[in-house]
N, C-alpha and C positions, 0 to 999 in steps of 0.2 A: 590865420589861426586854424581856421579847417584846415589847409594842406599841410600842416603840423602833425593833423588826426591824422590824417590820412596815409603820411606817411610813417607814422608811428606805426600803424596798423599792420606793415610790411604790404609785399607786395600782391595782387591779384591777380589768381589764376586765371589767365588770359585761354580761351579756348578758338583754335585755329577752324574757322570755319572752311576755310580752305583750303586743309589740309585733310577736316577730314571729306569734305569730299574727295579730293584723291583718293584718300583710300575707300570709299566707297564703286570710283570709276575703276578704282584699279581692280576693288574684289569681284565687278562686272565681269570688266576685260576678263579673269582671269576664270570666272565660270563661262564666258563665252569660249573663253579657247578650248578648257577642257571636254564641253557636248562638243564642238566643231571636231575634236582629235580623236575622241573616245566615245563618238555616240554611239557606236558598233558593240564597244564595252558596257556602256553604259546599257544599252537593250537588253543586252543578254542577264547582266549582273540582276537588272529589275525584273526579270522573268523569273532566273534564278529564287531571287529573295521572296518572289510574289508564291514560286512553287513551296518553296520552304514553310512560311507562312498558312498556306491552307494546308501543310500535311501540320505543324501544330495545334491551329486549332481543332481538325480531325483528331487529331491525340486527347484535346483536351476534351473534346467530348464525349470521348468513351469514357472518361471519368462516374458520370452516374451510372452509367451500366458497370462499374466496377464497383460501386458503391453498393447497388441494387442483388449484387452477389450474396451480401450478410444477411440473413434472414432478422438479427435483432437487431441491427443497424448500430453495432459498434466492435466488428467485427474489423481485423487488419483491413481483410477487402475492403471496406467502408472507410477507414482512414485514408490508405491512400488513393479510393476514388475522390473521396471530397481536397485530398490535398490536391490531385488534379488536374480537380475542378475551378479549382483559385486558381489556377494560372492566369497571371494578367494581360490584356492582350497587349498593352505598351513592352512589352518585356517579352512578347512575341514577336511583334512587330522589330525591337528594338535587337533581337538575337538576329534574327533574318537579315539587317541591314549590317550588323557587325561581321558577319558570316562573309555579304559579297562587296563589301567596301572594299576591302583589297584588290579583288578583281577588276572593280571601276576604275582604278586608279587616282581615287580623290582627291582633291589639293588636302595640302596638311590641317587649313583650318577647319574644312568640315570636317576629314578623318577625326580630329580632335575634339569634336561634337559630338560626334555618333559615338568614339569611344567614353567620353561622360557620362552621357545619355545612357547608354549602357549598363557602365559600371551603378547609374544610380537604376535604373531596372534589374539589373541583377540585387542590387543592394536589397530594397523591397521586398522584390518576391522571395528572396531567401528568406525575407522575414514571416510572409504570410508562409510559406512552405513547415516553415518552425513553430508555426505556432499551429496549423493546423495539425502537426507532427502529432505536438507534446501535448494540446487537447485531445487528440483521438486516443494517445496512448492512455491520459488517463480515464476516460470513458472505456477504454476498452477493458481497463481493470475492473469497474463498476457495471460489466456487462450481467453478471449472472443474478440470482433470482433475489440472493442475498442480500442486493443494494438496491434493487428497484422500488419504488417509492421512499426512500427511507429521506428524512431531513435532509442526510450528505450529499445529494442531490441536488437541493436548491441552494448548495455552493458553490455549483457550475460557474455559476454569472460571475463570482468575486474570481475566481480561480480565472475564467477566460479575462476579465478587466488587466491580473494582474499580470499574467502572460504577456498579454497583449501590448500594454505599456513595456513591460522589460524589453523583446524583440525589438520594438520598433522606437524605443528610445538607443539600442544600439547601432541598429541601421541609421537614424539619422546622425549619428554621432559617429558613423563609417562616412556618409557621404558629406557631411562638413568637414571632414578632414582630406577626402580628394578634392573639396574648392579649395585646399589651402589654409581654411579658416585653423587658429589654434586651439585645437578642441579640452588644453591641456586643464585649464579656467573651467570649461563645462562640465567633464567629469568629475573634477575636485567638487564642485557644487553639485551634482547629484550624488554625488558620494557623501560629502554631511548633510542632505538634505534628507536622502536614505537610512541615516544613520540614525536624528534626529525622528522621522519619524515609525524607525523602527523601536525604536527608546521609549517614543509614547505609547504605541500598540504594542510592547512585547509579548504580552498577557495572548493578547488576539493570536499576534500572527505564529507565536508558542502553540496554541490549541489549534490554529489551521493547519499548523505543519505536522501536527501529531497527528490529525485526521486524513492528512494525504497519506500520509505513513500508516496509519491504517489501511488504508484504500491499496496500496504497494506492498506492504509485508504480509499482511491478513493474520493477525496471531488470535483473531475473534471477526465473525458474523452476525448476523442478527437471527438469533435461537438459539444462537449457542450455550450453555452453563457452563459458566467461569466462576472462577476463586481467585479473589486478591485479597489480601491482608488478611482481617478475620469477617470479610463480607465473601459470600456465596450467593448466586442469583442468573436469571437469563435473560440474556440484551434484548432489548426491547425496540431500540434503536441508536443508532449514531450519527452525530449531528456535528454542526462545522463546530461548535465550541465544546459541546458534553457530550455523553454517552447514557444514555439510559437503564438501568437495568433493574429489572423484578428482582427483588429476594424473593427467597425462597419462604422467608416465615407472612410477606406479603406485603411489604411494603414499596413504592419507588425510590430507587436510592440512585442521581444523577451524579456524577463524576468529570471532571473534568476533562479533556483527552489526554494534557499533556502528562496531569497528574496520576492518570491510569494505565500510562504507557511507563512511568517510573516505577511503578511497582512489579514485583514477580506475579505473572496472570499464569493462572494452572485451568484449561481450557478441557475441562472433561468432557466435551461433548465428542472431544476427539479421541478421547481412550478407546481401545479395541475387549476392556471387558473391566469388571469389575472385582474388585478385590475385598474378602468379606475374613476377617480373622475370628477362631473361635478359640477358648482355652479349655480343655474339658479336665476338670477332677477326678481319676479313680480313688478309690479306697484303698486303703494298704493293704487293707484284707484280699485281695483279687490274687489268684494265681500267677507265679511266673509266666509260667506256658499261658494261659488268657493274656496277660499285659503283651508278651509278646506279638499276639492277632489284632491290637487294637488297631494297630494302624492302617493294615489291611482290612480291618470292617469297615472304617473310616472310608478309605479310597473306593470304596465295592456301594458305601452308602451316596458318597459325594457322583459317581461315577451315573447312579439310578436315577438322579435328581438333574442329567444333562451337563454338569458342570467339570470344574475341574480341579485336581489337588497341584497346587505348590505345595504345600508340603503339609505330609503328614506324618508325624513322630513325637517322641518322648521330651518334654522341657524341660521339667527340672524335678525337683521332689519339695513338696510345698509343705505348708505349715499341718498341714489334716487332710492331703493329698497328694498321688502324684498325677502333674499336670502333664499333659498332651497338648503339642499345637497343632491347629489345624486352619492350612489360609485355603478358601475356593475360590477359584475364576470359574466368573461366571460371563459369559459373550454379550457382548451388547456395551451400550453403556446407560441404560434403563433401570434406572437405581428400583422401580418397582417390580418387575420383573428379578433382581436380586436379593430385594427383601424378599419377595413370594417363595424365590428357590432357599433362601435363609431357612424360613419359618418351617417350610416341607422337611429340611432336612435334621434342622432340630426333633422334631417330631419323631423320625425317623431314627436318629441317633437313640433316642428314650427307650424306643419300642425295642429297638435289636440289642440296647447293651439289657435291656429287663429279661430277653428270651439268653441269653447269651450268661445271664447271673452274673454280670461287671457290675457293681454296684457304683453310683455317681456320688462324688463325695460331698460334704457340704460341712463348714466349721461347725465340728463337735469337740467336746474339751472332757475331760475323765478325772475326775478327783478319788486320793490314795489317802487314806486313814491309817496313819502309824500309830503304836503304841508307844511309849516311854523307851522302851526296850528297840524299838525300830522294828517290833512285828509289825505286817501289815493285819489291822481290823478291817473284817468284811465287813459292808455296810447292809449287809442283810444276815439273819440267822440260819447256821449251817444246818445245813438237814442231818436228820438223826440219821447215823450209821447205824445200818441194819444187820 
């Protein structure tokens, strides 16, 4: 009955203990002959690779003195001294032996080694290379005065974690496919695993990516005054999920990133001056030749006051007026400073149309008393003719 099972079982892999010693005598024999043929080569090639070797790691350690170049320490110099600086010595060691293997004349199975061994140090360090790359880059965007201390900062750590996984989950998924292994199964499976948990954090990794995107386009800083929607107010700061901003009537009004990156942002801290429009009312009663001056008083009063006319002319003819537009640029973008130049030149405007007799018009209405007859009655009694 056992040998029933047993042979049901099929059969067992029988392992030739004899055989492999052979091939371990044989892979002897076959590094004794090659030092016996080649040990000429072989010296030379290890001298070689040994010289190769300390001129990289001398390379690699000028890396902090290239570093030590950035005075803030996120300066290009400082990225690529600290990428470097990661240079791995296996992957030193591992260039320099790929370098003079040829020359040795290897048998194929170690050649076949060192070029593995290789391909997996190159694999890696490309990866540490990459990611020190694309963290120094975006530090180096967060280098200026604007982003230091702010919240967006202590999202370094999530930002380098998530780096850090992507690079080196492709490296390893480079070097399981030069074992051979079928990597087609592992990416499917981090592809809906990524998918899945991008699905539950969309919200999050929505507001982190609008925050990098901040950090890369810069369309606002922190003190800058912006306008979105019908909020007006100055960031206060930006953080991995919200954005903070003062209004301006005083209260904090927190925003999402993603949500404030979807709206139209009008960022007047970067206008080069300020724009103030005035409508001024003559009187119909005012001279031709006067209305014609007004607009040159205009520009003569705008021009006293350091400012600037867009335009100054005639608008239209109003109900108990004729109107004049008048828009000043004023330099800056210090809204108090163009209210103070407003308020001066209003002032101004009063005083020179009063010396000038332009009368300022202001809604008056005139009532006509007719007779039956369609005479007009005075509404006062006529003086006696003398």
């Amino acid at each position: 009955m056992s040998d029933s099972k047993a042979g049901s079982a099929g059969p067992a892999v029988a392992i030739d203990a004899g055989r492999v010693g052979d091939q371990a005598q044989a892979l002897v024999a076959a590094s004794v002959t090659w030092l016996q043929e080649h040990w000429l080569q072989i010296l030379i090639a290890l001298g070689i690779g040994v010289a190769i070797a300390l001129l990289l790691f001398w390379l690699r350690a000028l890396g902090p003195r290239l570093a030590r170049r950035s005075a803030s320490g996120k300066g290009w110099s400082a990225v690529l001294g600290r990428a470097v600086e990661r240079t791995n010595a296996f992957f030193i060691i591992m260039l320099s032996a790929r370098l003079v293997s040829g020359y040795a004349a290897t048998p194929p199975e170690l050649d076949a080694t060192i070029a593995f061994l290789f391909k997996v140090a190159v694999t890696f360090q490309g990866a540490i290379w990459a990611r020190e790359l694309i963290l120094g880059a975006i530090e180096h965007r967060t280098r200026g005065e604007h982003y230091s201390g702010e919240a967006l900062m202590s999202a370094m750590g999530l930002i380098r974690l998530l780096v850090s996984v992507a690079v080196f989950a492709i490296a390893l998924v480079v070097v399981l496919d030069n074992l051979g292994v079928n990597v087609t199964g592992l990416v499917a499976g981090l592809g809906v695993g990524g998918i899945a948990i991008g699905l539950a954090a969309q919200g999050i990794f929505a507001d982190l990516f609008a925050a990098l995107a901040i950090i890369f386009d810069r369309p606002f800083r922190r003190g800058d005054k912006i306008s979105y929607g019908t909020t007006s107010g100055v960031i206060e700061s930006i953080g991995l999920k919200s954005t903070r901003i003062r209004a301006f009537t005083g209260e904090l009004r927190i925003i999402s990133n993603r949500n404030l990156l979807d709206k139209e942002i009008q960022n007047t801290s970067l206008r080069d001056h300020i724009r103030v429009s005035y409508t001024i009312g003559v009187t119909y009663e005012t001279p031709p030749d006067t209305l014609a001056r007004v607009p040159a008083i205009l520009t003569e009063l705008v021009g006293a006051e350091g400012a600037k006319v867009a335009r100054a002319g005639f608008e239209s003819f109003g109900a108990s007026s004729l109107d004049y537009a008048l828009q000043v640029d004023t330099p800056g973008d210090d809204w108090a400073t163009a209210h103070a130049t407003r308020d001066r030149l209003m002032v101004a405007i009063i005083r020179r149309f009063a010396d000038e007799k332009i009368g300022i018009a202001y809604p008056t209405q005139t009532t006509f008393t007719a007779a039956p007859d369609g005479t007009l009655v005075m509404p006062y009694a006529e003086a006696a003719r003398g």
